[in-house]
TORKOL-4160 file (C-alpha; in steps of 0.2 Angstrom, whole numbers, padded with zeros to 4 digits, m for minus):
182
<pt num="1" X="0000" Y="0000" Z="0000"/>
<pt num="2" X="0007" Y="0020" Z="m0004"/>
<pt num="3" X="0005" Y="0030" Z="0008"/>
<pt num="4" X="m0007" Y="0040" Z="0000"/>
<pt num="5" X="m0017" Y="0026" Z="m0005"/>
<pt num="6" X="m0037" Y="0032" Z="m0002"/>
<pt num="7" X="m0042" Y="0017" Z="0009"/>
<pt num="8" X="m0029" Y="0031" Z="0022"/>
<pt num="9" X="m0042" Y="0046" Z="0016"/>
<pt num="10" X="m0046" Y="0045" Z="0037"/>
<pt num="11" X="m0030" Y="0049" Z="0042"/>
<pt num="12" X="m0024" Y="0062" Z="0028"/>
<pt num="13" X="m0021" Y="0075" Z="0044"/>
<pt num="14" X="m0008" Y="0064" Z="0049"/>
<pt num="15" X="0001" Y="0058" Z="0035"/>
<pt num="16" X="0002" Y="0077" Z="0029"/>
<pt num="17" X="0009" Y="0082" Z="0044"/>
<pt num="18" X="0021" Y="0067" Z="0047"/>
<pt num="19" X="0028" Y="0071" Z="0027"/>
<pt num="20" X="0030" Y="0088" Z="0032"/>
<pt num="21" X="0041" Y="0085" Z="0046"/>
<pt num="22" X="0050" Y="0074" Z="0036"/>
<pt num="23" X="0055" Y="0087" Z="0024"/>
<pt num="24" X="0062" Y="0075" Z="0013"/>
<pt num="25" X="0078" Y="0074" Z="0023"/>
<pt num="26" X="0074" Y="0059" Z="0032"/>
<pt num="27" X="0063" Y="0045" Z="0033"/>
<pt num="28" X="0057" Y="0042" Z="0051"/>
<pt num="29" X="0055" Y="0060" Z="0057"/>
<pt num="30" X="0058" Y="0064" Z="0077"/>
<pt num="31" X="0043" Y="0065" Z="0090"/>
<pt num="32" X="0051" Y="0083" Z="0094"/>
<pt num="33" X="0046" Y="0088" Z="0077"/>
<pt num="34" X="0026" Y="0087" Z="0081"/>
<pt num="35" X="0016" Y="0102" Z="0079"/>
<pt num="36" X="0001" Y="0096" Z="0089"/>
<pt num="37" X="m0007" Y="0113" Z="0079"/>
<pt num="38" X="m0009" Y="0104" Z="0065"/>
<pt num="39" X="m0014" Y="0088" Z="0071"/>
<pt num="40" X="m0030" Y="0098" Z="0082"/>
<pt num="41" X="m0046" Y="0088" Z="0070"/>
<pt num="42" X="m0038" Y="0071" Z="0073"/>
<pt num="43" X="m0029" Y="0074" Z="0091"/>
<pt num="44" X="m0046" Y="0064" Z="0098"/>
<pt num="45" X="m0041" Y="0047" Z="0089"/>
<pt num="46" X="m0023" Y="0049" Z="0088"/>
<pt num="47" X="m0011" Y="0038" Z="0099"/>
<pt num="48" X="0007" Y="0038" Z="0102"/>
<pt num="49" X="0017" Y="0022" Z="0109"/>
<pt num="50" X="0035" Y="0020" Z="0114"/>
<pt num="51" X="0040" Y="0005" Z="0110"/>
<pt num="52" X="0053" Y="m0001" Z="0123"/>
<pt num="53" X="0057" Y="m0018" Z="0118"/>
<pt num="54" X="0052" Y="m0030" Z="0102"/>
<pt num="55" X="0035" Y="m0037" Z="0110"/>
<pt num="56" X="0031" Y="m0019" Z="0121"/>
<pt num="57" X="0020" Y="m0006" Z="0114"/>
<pt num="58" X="0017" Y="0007" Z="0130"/>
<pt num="59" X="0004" Y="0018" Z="0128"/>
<pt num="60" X="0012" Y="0035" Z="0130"/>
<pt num="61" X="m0005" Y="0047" Z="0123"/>
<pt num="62" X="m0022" Y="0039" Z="0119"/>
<pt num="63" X="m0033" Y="0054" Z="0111"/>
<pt num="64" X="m0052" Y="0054" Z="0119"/>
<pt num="65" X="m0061" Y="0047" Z="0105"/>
<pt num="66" X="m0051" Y="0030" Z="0107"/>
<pt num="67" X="m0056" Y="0027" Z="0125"/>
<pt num="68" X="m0069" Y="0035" Z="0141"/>
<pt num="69" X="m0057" Y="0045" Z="0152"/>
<pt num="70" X="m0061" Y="0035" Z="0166"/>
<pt num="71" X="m0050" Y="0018" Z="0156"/>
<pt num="72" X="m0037" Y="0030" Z="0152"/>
<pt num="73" X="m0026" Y="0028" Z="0169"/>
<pt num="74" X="m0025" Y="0010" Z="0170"/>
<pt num="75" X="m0022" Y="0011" Z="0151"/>
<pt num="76" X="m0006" Y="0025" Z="0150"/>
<pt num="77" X="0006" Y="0011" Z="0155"/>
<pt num="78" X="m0002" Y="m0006" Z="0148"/>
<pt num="79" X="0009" Y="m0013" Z="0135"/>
<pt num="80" X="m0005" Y="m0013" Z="0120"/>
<pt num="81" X="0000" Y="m0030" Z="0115"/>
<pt num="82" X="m0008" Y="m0039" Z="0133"/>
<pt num="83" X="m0025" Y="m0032" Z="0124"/>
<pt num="84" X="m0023" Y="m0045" Z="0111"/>
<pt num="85" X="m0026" Y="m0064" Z="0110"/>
<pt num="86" X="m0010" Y="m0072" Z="0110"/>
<pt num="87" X="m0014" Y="m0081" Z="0094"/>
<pt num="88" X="m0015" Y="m0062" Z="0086"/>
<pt num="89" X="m0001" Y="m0056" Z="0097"/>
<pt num="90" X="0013" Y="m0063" Z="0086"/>
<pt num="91" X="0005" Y="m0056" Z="0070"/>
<pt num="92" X="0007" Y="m0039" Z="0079"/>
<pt num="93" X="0025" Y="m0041" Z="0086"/>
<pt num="94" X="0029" Y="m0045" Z="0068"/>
<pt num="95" X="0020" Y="m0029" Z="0058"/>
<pt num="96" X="0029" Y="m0020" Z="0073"/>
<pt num="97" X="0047" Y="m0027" Z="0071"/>
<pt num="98" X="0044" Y="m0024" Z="0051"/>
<pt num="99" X="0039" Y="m0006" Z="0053"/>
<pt num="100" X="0055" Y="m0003" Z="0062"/>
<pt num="101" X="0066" Y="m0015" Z="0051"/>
<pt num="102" X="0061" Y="m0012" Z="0036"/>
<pt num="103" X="0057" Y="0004" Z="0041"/>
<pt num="104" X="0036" Y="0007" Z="0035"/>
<pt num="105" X="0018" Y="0011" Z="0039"/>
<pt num="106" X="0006" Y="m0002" Z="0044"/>
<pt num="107" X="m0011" Y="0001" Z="0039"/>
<pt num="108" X="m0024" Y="m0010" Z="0052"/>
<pt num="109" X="m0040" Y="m0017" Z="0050"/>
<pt num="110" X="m0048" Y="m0027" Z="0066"/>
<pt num="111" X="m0064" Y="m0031" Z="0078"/>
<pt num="112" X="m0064" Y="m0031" Z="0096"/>
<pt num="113" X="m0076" Y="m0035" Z="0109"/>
<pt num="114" X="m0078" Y="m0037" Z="0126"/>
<pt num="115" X="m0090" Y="m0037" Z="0140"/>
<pt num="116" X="m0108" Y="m0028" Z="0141"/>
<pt num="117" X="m0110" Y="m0032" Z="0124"/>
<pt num="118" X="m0096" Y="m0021" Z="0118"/>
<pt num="119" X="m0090" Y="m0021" Z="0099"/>
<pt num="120" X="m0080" Y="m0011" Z="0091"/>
<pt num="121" X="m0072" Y="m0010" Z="0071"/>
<pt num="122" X="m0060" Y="0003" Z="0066"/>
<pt num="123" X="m0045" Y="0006" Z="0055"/>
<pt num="124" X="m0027" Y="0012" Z="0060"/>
<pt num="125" X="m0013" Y="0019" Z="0052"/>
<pt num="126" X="0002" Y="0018" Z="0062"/>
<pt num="127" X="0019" Y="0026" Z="0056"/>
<pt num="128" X="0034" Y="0027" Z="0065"/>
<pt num="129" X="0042" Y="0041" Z="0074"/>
<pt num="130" X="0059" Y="0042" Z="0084"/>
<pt num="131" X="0057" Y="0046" Z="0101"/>
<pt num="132" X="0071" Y="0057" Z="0110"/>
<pt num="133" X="0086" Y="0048" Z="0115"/>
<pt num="134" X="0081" Y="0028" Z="0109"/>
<pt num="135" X="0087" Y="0020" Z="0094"/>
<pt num="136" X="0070" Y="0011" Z="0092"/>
<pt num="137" X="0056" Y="0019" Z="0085"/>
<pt num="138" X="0039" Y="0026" Z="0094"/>
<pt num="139" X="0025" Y="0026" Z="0083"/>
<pt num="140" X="0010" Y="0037" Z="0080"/>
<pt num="141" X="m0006" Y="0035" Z="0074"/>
<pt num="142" X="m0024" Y="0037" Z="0071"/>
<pt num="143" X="m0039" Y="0027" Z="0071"/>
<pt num="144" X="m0058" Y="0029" Z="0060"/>
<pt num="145" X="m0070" Y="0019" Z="0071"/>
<pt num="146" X="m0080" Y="0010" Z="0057"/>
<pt num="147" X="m0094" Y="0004" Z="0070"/>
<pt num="148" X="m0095" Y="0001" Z="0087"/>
<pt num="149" X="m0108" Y="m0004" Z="0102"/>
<pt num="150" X="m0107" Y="m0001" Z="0120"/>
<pt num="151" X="m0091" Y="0004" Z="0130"/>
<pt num="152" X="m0078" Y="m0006" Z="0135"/>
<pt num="153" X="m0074" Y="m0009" Z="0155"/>
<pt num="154" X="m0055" Y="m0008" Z="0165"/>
<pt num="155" X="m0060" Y="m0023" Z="0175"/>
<pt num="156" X="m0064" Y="m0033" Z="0155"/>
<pt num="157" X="m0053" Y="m0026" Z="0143"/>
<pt num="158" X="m0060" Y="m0028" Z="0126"/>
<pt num="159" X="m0052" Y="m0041" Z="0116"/>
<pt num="160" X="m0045" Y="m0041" Z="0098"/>
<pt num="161" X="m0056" Y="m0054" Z="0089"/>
<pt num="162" X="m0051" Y="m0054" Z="0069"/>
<pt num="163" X="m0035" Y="m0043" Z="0061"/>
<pt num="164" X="m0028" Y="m0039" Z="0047"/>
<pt num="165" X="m0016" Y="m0028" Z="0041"/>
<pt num="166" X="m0005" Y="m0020" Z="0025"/>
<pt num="167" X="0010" Y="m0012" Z="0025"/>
<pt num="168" X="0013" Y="0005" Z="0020"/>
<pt num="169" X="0026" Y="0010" Z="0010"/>
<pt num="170" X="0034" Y="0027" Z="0017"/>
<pt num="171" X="0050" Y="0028" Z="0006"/>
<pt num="172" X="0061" Y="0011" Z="0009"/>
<pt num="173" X="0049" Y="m0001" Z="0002"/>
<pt num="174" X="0037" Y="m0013" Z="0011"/>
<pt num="175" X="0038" Y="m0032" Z="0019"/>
<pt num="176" X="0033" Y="m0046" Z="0005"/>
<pt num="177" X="0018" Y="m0051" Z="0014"/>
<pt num="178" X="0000" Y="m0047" Z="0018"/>
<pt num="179" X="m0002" Y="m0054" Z="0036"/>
<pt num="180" X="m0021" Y="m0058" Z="0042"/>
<pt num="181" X="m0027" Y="m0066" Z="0059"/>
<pt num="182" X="m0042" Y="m0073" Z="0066"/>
């Protein structure tokens, strides 16, 4: 997938910015770099993770469209891969060592669910960003809820039921493979 390819049309505000900020001089820009500014109509489903090591995705800013703010404390330090099933964890430690490696977008489409009735599908676009004083990248990204039913609850996180995702190609090519999970 390009990175202007129009199934990303919801997250045009983000990979505007992001190119910007790039400049052309390099191809992962710097966190230091953001202009929250210009990121004002998407900063309520925009998230940023630092990514400490290959299977940890911390949550470092969760916009307010993506979760009630009474879930956002116990959520600021949960490493986003515990939310999902171990047999879909693997796929995502591997789009998220690929989008460091290679280095590249990653365009995600899933279903959650959880207790209460809670359902929730939404798209993401993830790119990565360097983070002040790490060699591995943090990413950033932003999220269209296609549908969802009911709210999720801290004491039953939702889980992630179906995903699958492309990778997008910001400048250095893309992994070989379209990777999907059930």
């Amino acid at each position: 997938m390009q990175l202007h390819d129009q199934r990303l049309k919801f997250a045009r505000d983000l990979v505007s910015h992001w190119s910007d900020i790039r400049g052309g001089r390099v191809l992962v820009p710097s966190e230091r770099d953001l202009d929250f500014r210009e990121l004002q109509r998407i900063i309520p489903t925009l998230s940023i993770m630092d990514s400490p090591g290959p299977d940890a995705s911390i949550v470092a800013v969760m916009g307010p469209d993506r979760m009630e703010p009474d879930l956002w404390r116990p959520v600021r330090t949960t490493n986003w891969f515990d939310l999902i099933p171990p047999a879909l964890r693997e796929l995502a430690i591997l789009a998220r060592q690929k989008l460091i490696e290679t280095p590249c977008g990653v365009y995600y489409h899933y279903v959650a669910s959880g207790a209460d009735d809670f359902f929730q599908e939404a798209e993401t676009l993830v790119l990565p960003i360097r983070a002040e004083n790490t060699r591995v990248p943090s990413t950033i990204s932003v999220t269209n809820i296609i549908r969802k039913r009911g709210q999720p609850r801290s004491s039953h996180p939702a889980k992630v039921e179906q995903l699958e995702l492309d990778y997008v190609d910001i400048g250095a090519g893309i992994p070989a493979n379209r990777l999907s999970g059930h």
